[in-house]
N, C-alpha and C positions, 0 to 999 in steps of 0.2 A: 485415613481414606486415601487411596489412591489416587492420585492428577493425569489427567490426560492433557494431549495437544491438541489441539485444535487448529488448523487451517483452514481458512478461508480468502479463497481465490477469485480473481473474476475481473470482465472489465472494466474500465475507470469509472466512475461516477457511478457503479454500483450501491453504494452507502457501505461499502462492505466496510469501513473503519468504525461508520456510527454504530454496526453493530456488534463489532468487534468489541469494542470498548465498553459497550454496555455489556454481553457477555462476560467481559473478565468483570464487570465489576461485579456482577450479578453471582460467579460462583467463588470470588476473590481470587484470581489468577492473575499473572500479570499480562498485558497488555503490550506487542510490539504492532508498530506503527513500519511496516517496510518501505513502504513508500516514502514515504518522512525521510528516509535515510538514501533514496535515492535522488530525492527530490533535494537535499542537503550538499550531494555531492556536485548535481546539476548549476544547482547554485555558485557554490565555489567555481565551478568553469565559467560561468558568465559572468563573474567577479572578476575572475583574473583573466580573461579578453580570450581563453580559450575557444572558447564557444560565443557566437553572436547572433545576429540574426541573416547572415551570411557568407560564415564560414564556420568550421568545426575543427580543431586540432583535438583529433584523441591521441595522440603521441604525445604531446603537452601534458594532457590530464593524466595519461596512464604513469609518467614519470615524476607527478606532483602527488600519484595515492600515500602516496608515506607521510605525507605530511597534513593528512587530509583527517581528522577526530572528530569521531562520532558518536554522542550519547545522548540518553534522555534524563531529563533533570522531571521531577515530580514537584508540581505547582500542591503544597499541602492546602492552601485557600481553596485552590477549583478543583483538586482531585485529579488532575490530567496532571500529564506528561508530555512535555516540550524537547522539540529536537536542537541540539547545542550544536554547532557546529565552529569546531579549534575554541571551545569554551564563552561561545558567544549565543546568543537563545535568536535563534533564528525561523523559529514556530509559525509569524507571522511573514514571513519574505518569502518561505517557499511556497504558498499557496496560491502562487500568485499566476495568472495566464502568460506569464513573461516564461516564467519555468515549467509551466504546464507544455510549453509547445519546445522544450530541448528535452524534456524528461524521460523519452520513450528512447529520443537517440542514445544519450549517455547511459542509460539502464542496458543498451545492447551493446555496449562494449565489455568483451568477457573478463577483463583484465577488471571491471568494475565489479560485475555481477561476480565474482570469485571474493574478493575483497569482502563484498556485505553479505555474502552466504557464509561464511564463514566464522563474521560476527554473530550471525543472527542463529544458527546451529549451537552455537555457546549459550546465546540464552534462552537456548530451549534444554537442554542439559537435563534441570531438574522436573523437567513438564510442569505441568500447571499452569499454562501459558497457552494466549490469544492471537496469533499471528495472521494479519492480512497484507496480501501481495498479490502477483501474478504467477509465481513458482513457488510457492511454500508447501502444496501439497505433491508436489511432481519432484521437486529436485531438494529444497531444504529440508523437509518432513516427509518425506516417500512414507515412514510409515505411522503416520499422524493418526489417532483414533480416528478421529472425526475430519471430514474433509466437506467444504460445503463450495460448490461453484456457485460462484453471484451473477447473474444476467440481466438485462433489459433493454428496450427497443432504444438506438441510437438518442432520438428525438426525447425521447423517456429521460434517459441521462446527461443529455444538455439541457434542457430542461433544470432540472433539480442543479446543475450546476453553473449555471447562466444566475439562476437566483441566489445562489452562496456569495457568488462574486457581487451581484450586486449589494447584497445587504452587508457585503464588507466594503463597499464603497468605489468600487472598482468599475472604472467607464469600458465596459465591452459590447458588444451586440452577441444577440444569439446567433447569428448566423455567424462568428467567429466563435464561441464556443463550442458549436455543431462542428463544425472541420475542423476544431482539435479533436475533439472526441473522434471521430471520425479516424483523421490522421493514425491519433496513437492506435485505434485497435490495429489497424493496420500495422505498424507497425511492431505494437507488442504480441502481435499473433503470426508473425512473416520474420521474424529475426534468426538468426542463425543458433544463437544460445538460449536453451531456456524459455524458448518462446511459448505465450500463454496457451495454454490449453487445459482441458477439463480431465482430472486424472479419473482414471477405469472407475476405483471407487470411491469418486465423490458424489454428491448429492447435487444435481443442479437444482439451480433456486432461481426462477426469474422472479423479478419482484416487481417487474413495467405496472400492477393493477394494485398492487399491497401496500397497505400503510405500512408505517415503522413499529408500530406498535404489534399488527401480525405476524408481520417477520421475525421481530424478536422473540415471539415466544414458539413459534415455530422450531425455529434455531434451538432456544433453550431446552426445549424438551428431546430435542434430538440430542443434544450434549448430556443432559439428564439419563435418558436412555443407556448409554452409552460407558456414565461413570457408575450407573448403578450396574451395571452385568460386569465393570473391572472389580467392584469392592464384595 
């Protein structure tokens, strides 16, 4: 049977990973995590005093990408996939509102965005594959079977993500989660490379009123569709 690609695009706190993941697992495809890999390199910049909460050196960063490794290791216990970063499992550090609020800057430097497109095009090679990002159906997969834009009201995705953070134990306020989300759309819709937007033909999807469980089979049977008119 034939594989397709699938992208799905959209802004942060969309769920678009939760349902990412369920999709690939659902038709056995693999599952890339983009974010994860930018949210990884983020990391390593505010590690090494690149990045703080008061200054930026991407001249720094941009001559540290070589030494910068990035993979995902598969947890066979939980069935996920953890992001390594220089062979260290760093799954739980990146999710953190420390990198949530650099993750939009370092994603718009192109000398970045070139480096993990370029990973990420490789592991889509053989299709069969889940990818969620902000460019995977416009610039990594331009021509991706399936392309689905993810949406919801600002408030809608601070929200759902003000609660992620808490139940991982994390002291924030919503009103600091709301103007990150905030911030980043701004900036991952206003940057000079790449910047987020909804390709011609993708399928926008707001999900502000959907559970997780209509969205996902919504999505599915649109993927469904789509593999039975290739085979």
């Amino acid at each position: 049977m034939k594989k397709i690609i699938i992208a799905i695009d959209g802004y942060s706190s969309t769920g678009k990973s939760t349902i990412a993941k369920r999709l690939a697992k659902a038709l056995d495809y693999v599952y890339v995590d983009t974010g994860a890999m930018y949210r990884a390199v983020t990391l390593y910049a505010l590690q090494e005093g690149f990045f703080n909460a008061t200054s930026e050196d991407a001249t720094a960063l941009i001559e540290n990408l070589p030494y910068i490794q990035l993979k995902f290791v598969r947890d066979a216990d939980l069935g996920t996939c953890d992001m390594y970063l220089n062979e260290k499992n760093v799954e739980k550090d990146i999710r953190t509102l420390t990198v949530a609020r650099k993750v939009s800057q370092v994603a718009a430097i192109p000398e970045v965005r070139e480096k993990l497109v370029h990973l990420q095009q490789e592991m889509g090679i053989e299709k069969g594959i889940v990818m969620d990002g902000r460019d995977i159906g416009t610039v990594v997969f331009p021509n991706a079977e399936l392309k689905i834009f993810m949406t919801a009201s600002p408030e809608t995705r601070a929200t759902r993500r003000y609660k992620e953070l808490l139940d991982r134990g994390d002291k924030v306020t919503y009103e600091e989660v709301l103007k990150n989300v905030e911030q980043r759309d701004l900036i991952d819709s206003t940057r000079s490379v790449s910047p987020l937007r909804k390709a011609k033909d993708a399928i926008e999807f707001d999900n502000s009123d959907m559970g997780l469980e209509e969205q996902f089979e919504r999505i599915f049977s649109f993927a469904n569709r789509i593999i039975e008119d290739q085979n």
